[in-house]
C-alpha atoms as an extended CHARMM CRD file, in Angstrom:
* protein
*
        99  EXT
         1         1  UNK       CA             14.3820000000       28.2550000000       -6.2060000000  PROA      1               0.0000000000
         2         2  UNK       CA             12.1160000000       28.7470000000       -2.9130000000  PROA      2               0.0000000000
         3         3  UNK       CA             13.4640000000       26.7360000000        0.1410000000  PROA      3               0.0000000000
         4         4  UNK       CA             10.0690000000       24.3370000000        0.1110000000  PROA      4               0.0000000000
         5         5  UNK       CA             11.1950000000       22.9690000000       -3.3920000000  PROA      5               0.0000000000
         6         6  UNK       CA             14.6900000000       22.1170000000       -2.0530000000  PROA      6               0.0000000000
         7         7  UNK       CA             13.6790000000       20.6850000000        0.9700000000  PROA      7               0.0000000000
         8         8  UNK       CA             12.6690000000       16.5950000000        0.7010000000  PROA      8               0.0000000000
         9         9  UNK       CA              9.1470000000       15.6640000000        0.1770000000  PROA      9               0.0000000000
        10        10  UNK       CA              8.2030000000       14.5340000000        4.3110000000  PROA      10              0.0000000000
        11        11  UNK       CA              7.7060000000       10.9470000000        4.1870000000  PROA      11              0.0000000000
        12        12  UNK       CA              4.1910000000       11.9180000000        6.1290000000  PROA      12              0.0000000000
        13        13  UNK       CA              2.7960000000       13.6800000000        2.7400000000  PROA      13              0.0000000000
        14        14  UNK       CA              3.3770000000       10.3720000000        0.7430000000  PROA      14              0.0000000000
        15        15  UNK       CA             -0.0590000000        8.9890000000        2.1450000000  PROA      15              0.0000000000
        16        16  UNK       CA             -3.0760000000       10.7880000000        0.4480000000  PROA      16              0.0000000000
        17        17  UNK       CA             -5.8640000000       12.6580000000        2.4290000000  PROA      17              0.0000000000
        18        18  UNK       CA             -8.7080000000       10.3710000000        3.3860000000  PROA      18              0.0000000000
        19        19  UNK       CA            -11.3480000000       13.4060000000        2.1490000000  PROA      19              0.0000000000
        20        20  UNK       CA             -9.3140000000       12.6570000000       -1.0880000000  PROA      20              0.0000000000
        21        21  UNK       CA             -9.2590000000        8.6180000000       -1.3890000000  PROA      21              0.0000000000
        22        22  UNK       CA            -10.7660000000        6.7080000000        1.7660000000  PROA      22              0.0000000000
        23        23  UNK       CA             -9.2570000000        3.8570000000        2.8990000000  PROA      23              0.0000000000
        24        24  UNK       CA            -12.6060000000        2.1240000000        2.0070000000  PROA      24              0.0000000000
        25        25  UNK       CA            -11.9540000000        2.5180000000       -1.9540000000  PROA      25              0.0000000000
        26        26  UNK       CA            -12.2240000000       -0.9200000000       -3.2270000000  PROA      26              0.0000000000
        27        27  UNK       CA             -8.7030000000       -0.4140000000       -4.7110000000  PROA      27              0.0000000000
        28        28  UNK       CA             -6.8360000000        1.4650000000       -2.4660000000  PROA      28              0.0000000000
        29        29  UNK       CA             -4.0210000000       -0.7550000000       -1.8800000000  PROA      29              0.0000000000
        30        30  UNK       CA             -3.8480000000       -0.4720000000       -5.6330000000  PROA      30              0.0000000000
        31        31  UNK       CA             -3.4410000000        2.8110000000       -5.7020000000  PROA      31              0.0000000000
        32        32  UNK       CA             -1.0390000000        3.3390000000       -2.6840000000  PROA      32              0.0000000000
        33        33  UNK       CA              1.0630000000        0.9350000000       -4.4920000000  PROA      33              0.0000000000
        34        34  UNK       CA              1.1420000000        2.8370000000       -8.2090000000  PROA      34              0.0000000000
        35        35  UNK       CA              1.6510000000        6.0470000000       -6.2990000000  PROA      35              0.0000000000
        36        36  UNK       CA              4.5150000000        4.2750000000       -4.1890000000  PROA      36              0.0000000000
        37        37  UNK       CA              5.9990000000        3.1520000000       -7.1270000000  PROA      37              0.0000000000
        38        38  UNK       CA              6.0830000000        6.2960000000       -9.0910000000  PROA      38              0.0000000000
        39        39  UNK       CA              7.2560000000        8.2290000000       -5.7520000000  PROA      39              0.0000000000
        40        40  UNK       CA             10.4070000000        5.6140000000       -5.9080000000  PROA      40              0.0000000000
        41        41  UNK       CA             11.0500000000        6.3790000000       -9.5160000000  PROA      41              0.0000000000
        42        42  UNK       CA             10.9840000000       10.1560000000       -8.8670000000  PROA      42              0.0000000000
        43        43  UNK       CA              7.5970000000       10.5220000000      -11.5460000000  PROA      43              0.0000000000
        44        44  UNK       CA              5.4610000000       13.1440000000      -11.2880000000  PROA      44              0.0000000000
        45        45  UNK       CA              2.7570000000       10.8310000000      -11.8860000000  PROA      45              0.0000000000
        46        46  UNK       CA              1.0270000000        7.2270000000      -12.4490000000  PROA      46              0.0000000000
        47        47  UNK       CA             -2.0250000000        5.8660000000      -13.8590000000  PROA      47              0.0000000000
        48        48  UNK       CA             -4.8940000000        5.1550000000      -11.3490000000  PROA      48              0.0000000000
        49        49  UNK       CA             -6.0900000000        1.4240000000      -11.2270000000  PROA      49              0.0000000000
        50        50  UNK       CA             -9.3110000000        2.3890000000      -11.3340000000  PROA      50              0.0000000000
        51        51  UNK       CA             -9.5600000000        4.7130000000      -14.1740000000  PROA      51              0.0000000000
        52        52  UNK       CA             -6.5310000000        4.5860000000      -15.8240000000  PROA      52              0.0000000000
        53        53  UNK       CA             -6.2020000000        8.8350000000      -15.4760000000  PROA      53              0.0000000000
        54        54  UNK       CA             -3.4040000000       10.6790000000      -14.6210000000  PROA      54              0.0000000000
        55        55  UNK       CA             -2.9290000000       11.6860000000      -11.1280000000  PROA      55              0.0000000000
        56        56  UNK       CA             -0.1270000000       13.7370000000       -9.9400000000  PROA      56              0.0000000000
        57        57  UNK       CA              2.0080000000       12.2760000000       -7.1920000000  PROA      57              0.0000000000
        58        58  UNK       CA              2.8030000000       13.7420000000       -4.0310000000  PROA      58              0.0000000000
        59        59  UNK       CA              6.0480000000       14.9640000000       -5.2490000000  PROA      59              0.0000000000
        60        60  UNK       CA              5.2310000000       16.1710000000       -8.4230000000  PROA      60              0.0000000000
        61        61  UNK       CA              2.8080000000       18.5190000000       -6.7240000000  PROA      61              0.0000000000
        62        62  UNK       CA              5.6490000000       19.4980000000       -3.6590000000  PROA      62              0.0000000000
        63        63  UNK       CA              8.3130000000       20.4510000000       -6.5160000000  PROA      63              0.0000000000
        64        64  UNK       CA              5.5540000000       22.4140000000       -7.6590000000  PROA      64              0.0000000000
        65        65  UNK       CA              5.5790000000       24.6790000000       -5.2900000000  PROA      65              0.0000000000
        66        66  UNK       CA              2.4600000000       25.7340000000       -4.2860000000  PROA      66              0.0000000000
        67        67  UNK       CA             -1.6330000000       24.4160000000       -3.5950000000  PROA      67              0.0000000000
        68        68  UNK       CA             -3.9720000000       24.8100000000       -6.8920000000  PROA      68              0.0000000000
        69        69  UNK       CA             -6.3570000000       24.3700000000       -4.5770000000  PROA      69              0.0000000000
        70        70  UNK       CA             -8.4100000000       22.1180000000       -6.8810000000  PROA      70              0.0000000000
        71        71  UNK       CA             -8.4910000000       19.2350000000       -4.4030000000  PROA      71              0.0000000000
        72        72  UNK       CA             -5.8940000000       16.6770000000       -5.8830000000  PROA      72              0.0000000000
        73        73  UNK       CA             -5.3000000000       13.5530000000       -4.3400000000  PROA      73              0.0000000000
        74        74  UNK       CA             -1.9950000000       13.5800000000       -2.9820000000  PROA      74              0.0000000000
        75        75  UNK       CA             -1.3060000000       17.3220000000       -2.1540000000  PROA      75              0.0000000000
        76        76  UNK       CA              1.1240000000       17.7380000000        0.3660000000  PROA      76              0.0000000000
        77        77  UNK       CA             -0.1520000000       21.0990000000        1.4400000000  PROA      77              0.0000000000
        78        78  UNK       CA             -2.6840000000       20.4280000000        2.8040000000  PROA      78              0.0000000000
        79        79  UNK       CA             -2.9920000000       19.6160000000        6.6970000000  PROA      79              0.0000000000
        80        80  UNK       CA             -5.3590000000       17.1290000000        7.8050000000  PROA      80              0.0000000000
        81        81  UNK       CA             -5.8640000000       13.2750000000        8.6030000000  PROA      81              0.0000000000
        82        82  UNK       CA             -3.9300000000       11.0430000000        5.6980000000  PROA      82              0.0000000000
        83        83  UNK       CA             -4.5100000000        7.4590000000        4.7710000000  PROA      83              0.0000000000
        84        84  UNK       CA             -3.5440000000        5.4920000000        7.5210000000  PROA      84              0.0000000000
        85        85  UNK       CA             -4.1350000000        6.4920000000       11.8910000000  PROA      85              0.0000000000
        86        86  UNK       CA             -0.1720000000        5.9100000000       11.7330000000  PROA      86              0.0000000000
        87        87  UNK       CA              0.5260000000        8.1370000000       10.0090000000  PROA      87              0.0000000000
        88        88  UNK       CA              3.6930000000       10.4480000000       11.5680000000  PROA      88              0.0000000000
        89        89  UNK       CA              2.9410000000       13.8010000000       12.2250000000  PROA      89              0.0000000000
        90        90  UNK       CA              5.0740000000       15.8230000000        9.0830000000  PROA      90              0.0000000000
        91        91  UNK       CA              6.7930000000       18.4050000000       11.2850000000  PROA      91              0.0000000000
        92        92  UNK       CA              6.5250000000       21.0930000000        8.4550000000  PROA      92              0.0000000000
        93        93  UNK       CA              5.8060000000       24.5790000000        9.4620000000  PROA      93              0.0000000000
        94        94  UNK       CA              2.2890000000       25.7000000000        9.7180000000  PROA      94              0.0000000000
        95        95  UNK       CA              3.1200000000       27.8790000000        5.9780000000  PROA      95              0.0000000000
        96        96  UNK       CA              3.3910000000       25.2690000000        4.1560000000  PROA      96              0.0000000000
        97        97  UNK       CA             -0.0470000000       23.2860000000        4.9370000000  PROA      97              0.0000000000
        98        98  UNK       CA             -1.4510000000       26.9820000000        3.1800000000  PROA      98              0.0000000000
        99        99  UNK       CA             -0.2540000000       26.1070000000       -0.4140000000  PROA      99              0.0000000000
């Protein structure tokens, strides 16, 4: 197993990047909260409140291991501003923001 999958998910990849759900969705509290919840149950995914699709959670896609680099919603690999100006910085090494 590669040392990114056994390190914790960083509590600053939780949020999703705003290129990836703006904080102006109509129902993105919704969603923070289903992807929140699934985060707290360990799931690899949820149902989006909009849609009802499937959409990967932040730590399904860090166990993974690696970017697919087809622009998911919550990938943690990707460096950039997240869903909230609070947001703390993540402190991962620059590798890992390459997927």
């Amino acid at each position: 197993m590669s040392e990114r999958r056994r390190r914790p998910l960083p509590a600053a990849r939780h949020l999703p990047l705003r290129a990836r759900l703006s904080p102006d969705h109509p129902r993105y509290l919704d969603i923070l909260v289903a992807h929140a919840r699934a985060l707290a149950a360990g799931e690899h995914g949820y149902l989006d409140p909009s849609t009802g699709a499937f959409v990967f959670t932040a730590l399904g896609l860090w166990e993974r291991g690696s970017c697919c680099e087809t622009g998911c919603r919550h990938c943690p690999y990707r460096a950039g501003p997240r869903g909230t100006d609070d947001a703390p910085d993540s402190g991962i090494e620059d590798g890992d923001d390459l997927g």
